[in-house]
N, C-alpha and C positions, 0 to 999 in steps of 0.2 A: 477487548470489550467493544461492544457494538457503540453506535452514536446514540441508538433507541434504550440502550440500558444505562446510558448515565446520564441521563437527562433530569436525573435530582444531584447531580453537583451541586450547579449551581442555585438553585433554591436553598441545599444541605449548608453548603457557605454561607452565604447573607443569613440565616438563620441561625447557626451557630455564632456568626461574627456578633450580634445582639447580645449574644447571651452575658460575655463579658460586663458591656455597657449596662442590661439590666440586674448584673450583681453590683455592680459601682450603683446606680441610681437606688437598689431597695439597701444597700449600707449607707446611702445618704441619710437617706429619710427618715433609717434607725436609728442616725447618730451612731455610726459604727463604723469608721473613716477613722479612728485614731482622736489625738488631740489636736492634729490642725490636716483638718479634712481634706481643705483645697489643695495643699501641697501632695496630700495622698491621690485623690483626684488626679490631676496634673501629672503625677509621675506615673501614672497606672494607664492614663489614656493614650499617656505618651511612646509607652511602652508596648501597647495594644500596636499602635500605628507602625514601628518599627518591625513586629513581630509581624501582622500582614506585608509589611514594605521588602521582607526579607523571602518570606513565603510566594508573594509574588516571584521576587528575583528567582528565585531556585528552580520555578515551574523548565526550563528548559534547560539549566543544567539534569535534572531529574530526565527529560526525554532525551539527552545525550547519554547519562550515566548508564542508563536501564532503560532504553527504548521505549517507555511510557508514553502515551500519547496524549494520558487524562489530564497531566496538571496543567497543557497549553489550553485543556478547554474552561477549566478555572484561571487561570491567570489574569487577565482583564479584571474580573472580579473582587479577585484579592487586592489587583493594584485600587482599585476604587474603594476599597475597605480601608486601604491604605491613606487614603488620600482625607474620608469622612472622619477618620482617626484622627488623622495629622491637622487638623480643620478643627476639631473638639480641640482636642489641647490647646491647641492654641486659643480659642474662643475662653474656655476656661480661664488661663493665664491674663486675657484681655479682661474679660466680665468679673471675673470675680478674686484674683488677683491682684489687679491694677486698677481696676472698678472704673477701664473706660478711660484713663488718663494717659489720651495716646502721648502727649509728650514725653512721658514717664516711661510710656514704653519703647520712643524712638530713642529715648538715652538709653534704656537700656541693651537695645541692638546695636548702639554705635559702640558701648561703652564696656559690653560683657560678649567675646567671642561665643560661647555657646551659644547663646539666644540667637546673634547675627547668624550662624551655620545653621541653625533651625529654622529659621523666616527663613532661611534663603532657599532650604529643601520644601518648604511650603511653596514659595512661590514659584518654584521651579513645577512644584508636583500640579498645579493649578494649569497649565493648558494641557498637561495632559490628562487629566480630568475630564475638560471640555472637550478634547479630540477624541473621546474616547468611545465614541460609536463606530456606526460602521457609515453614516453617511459623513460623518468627518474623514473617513478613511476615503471615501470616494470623493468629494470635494480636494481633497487635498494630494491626492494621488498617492500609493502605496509608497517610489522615495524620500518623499517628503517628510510623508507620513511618520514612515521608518527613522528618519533622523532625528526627527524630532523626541520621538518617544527613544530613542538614544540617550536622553537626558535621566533617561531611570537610573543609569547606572553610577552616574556623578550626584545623584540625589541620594542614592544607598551609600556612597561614602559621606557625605553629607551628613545624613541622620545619623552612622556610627558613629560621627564624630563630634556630632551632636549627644550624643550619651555618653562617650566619654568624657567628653570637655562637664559634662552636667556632675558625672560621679565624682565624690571627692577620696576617696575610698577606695574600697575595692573593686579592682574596675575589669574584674571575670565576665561578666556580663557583654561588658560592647567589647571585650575583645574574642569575648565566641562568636557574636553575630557579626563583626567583622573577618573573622577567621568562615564564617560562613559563606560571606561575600564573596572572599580569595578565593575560595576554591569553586564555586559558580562563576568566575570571571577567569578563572584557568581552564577550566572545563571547557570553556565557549573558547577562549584562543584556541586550543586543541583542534577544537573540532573546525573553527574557521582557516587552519595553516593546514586540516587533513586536508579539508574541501579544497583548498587553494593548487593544494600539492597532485589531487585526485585531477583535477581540470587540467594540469599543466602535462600530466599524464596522458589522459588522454588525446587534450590537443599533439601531443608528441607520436602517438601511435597514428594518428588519423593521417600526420605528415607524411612519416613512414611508411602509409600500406598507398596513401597516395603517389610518393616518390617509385616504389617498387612496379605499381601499374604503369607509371607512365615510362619506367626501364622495360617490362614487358612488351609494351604496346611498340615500342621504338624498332624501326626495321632494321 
């Protein structure tokens, strides 16, 4: 596909990613959230963020897997869908939840593991947020840059285990999206030990046609 014919990606994302949030907002409003709303809330927004956090991830396992070039040009996207997710929940859990009682809430991060593995993948997920243009990318120069945004992948284990630590139950769910993880972080070592092994290649041949010229050349 061209650059010129997928140029509703990313509009077709941000707009699908809405639609979630305005079925949670018109089940508010019906009183159609169950009998205790906020928890349904909270688990559904939670869950939203993860499901972008994980979709993000895959965008380049998918262009190793299958040569696809489309999901790196949504990826950025997804991760910011990811991040306004993971920012509701949590705001949710704050406002109406705990109604505002940060102390209430800072016991509860000291005092309950999940929650602490969840503010921590928020906070983590918060500069990459903000770095997440292109004039951040030129301020800060592309290694930088790179490393920084390295922090996704300690953030995706984060969040699954964040939903694991949260399920009491049956816990199918964070172990598929973790199982999803593993295999987008195997994918990429794969392909980072070919590349490794491709350059060490070639550096090896380039040695050898030079060693041969210079037996040639020798009187």
């Amino acid at each position: 596909m061209t650059k010129s014919r997928l140029h509703w990606l990313v509009p077709a994302i941000i707009t699908g990613s809405l639609v979630p949030f305005a079925s949670i907002a018109w089940r508010v409003y019906h009183h159609r959230l169950g009998a205790n709303p906020v928890a349904t809330a909270l688990n559904q927004v939670g869950l939203l963020a993860l499901i972008f956090l994980t979709a993000s991830l895959s965008c380049t396992p998918l262009k190793i897997a299958f040569g696809w070039s489309w999901p790196l040009r949504v990826r950025r996207t997804l991760g910011l869908c990811a991040f306004f997710a993971a920012l509701g929940h949590f705001s949710i859990y704050l406002a109406l939840d705990q109604n505002f009682a940060f102390a209430a809430v800072l016991k509860d991060v000291v005092k309950r593991p999940f929650i602490a593995v969840g503010f921590a993948a928020l906070l983590l997920l918060l500069p990459l947020a903000v770095t997440s243009t292109k004039r951040s990318l030129a301020r800060l120069g592309f290694p930088r840059w790179q490393r920084l945004h390295r922090l996704v992948y300690l953030i995706g284990v984060l969040a699954v285990t964040h939903f694991y630590l949260r399920v009491k139950a049956d816990h199918t769910q964070p172990v598929l999206y973790g199982a999803v993880l593993t295999v987008g972080f195997a994918l990429r070592a794969a392909a980072k030990a070919k590349k490794s092994r491709d350059t060490r290649l070639r550096a090896g041949l380039r040695e050898a046609r030079s060693g041969s010229a210079s037996e040639l050349g020798s009187p």
